[in-house]
C-alpha positions as MATLAB code, in Angstrom:
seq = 'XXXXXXXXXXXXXXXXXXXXXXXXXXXXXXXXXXXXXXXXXXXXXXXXXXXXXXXXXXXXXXXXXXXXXXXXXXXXXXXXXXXXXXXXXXXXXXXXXXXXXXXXXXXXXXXXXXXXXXXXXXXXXXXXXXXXXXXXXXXXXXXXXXXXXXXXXXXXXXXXXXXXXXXXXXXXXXXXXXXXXXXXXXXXXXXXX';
ca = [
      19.965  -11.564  -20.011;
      23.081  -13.801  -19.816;
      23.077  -14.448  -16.051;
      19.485  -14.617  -14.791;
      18.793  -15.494  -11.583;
      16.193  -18.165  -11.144;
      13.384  -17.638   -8.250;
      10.633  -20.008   -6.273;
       7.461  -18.952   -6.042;
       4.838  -19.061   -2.986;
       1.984  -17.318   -2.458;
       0.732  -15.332    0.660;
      -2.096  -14.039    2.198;
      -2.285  -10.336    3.262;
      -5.916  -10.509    5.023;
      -7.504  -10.938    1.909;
      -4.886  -10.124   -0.428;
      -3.038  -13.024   -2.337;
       0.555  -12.118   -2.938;
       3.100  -14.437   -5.036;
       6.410  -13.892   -3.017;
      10.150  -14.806   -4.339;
      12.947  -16.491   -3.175;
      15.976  -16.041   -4.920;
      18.833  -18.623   -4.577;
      20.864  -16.307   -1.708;
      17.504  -16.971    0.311;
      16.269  -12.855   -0.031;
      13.089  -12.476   -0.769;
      11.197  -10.330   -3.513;
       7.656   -8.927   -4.818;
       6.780   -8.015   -7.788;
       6.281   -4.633   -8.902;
       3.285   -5.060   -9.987;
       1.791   -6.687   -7.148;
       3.570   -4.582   -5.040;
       1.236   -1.780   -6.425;
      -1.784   -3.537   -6.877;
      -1.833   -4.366   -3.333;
      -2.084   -1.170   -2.150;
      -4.588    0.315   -5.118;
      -2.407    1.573   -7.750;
      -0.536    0.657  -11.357;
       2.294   -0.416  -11.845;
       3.274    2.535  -13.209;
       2.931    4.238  -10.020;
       5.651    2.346   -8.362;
       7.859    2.952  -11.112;
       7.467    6.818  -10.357;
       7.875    6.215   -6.921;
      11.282    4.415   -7.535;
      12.096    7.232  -10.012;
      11.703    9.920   -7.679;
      13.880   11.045   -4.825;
      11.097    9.768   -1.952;
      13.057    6.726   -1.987;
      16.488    8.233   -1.070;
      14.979   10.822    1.423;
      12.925    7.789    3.641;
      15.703    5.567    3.407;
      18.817    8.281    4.198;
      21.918    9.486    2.353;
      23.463    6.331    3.395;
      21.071    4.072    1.755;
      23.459    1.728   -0.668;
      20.727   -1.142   -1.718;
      20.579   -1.259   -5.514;
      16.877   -0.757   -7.122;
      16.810   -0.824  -10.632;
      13.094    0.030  -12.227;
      14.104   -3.001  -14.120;
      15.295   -5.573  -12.388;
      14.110   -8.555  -13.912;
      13.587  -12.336  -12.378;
      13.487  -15.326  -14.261;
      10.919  -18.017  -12.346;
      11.720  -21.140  -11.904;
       9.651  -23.172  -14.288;
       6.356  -25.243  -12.544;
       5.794  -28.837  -13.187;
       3.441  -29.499  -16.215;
       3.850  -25.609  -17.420;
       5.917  -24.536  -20.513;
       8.683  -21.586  -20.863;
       9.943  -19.405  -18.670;
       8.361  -16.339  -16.813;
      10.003  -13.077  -15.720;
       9.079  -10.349  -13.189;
       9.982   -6.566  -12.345;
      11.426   -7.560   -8.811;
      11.852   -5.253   -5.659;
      13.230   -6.148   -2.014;
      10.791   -6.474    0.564;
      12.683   -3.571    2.602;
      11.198   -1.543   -0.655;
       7.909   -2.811   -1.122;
       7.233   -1.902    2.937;
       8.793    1.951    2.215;
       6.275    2.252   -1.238;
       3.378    1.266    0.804;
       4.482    3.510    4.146;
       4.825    6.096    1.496;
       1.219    5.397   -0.005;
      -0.286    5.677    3.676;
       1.615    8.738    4.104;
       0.141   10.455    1.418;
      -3.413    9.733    2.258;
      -4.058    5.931    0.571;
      -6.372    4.142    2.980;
      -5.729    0.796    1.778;
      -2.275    1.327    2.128;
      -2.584    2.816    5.490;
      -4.855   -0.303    6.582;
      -2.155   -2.742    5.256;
       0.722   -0.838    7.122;
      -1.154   -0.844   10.392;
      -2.641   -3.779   10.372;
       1.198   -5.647    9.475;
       2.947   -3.390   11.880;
       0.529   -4.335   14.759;
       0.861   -8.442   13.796;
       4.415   -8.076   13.738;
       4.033   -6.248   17.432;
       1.646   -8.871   18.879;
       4.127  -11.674   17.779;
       6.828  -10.057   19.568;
       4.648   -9.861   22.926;
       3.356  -13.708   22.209;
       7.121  -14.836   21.701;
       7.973  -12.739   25.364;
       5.060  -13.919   27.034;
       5.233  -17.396   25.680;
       1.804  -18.030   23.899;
       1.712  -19.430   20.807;
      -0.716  -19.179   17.729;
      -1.210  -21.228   14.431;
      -0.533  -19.597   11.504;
      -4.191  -19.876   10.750;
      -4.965  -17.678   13.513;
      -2.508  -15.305   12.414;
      -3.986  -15.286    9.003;
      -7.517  -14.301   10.903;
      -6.130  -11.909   12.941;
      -4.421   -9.842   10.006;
      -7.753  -10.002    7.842;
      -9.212   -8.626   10.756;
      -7.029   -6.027   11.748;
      -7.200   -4.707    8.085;
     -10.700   -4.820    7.723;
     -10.962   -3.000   11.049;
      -8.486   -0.736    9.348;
      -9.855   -0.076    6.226;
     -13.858    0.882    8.683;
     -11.756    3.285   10.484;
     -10.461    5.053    7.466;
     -13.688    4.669    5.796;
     -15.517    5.708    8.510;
     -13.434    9.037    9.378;
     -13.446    9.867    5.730;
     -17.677    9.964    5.755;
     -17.301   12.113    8.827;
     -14.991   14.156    6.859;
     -17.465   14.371    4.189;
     -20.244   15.498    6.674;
     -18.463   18.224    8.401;
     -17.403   19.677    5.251;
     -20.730   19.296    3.993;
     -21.879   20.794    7.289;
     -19.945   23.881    6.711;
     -21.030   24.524    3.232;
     -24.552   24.838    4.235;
     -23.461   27.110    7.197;
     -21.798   29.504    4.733;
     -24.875   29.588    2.534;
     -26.840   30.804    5.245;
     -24.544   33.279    6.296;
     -24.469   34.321    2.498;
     -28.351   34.488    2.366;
     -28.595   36.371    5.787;
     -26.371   38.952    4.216;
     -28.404   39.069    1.051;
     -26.422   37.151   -1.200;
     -27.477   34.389   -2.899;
     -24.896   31.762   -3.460;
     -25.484   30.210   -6.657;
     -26.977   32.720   -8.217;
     -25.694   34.280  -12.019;
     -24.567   37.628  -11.466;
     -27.049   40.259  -12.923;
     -26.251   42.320  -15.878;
     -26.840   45.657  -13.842;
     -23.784   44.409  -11.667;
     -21.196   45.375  -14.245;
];
């Protein structure tokens, strides 16, 4: 790598989720792959399917031009005191927020709790900035742990009643099996053949 590009690092909170974000010298910001991932549940590996596979082209449009390379590697800049350099698989943040609307979509519940829980700070910051109220960054921070915890109950909680309504209608059928004579987890008998 003759030209690398040289990042800072800082590290964010996501409710309870630390996240090392990027800055790269034309002030756009990355995550790494990896964390990217792990945020949400996953491998790495995962994400590298995801930006393998045509979801990426079909969420963003035909007309998406941004460049993603599987491997785009950042150097980071080195930290006082610590020796040699460190890389890391890089992707915009415009990516990151597709992989983990992508995630929700397809059923993760820690993705889905992220997504909502961003998309509704994001929304309440636009409403404090038009109605002129103002919050530290501190309460921010509370308010997104909170909104994804509340998130993540939800989702929790619908999947349990999931759970008891199919469980629900399992017993049903094995009473209508039994009423009928049948019974359900029975071996069939020899004489059947």
């Amino acid at each position: 790598m003759t030209d690398s590009i040289k990042a800072t690092r800082a590290t964010v909170t996501l409710g309870s989720i630390p996240i090392d974000g990027f800055m790269l010298p034309d002030g756009s910001y990355r995550m790494s792959q990896t964390q990217a991932a792990e945020a949400v549940g996953l491998p790495r590996r995962n994400l590298s399917d995801f930006l393998r596979s045509n979801a990426l082209q079909s969420l963003l449009g035909k007309g998406y031009t941004g460049t993603i390379s599987e491997r785009e590697e950042i150097e980071i800049e080195s930290e006082v005191g610590k020796r040699g350099q460190s890389r890391f698989l890089s992707m915009p943040l415009e990516i990151v927020s597709v992989y983990w609307l992508w995630q929700a979509h397809r059923g993760n519940k820690q993705a889905l709790a992220l997504c909502v829980a961003l998309m509704t700070e994001t929304l309440e910051r636009r409403f404090d900035r038009a109605f002129g109220l103002s919050r530290s960054e501190d309460e921010w921070d509370k308010r997104l742990t909170d909104n994804i915890l509340t998130q993540f109950d939800t989702t929790l909680s619908m999947a349990f009643e999931a759970a008891d309504i199919a469980s629900s209608r399992e017993k049903l059928l094995e009473q209508q099996l039994r009423d009928l004579g049948v019974e359900p987890w029975a071996l069939p008998s020899p004489e059947s053949d």
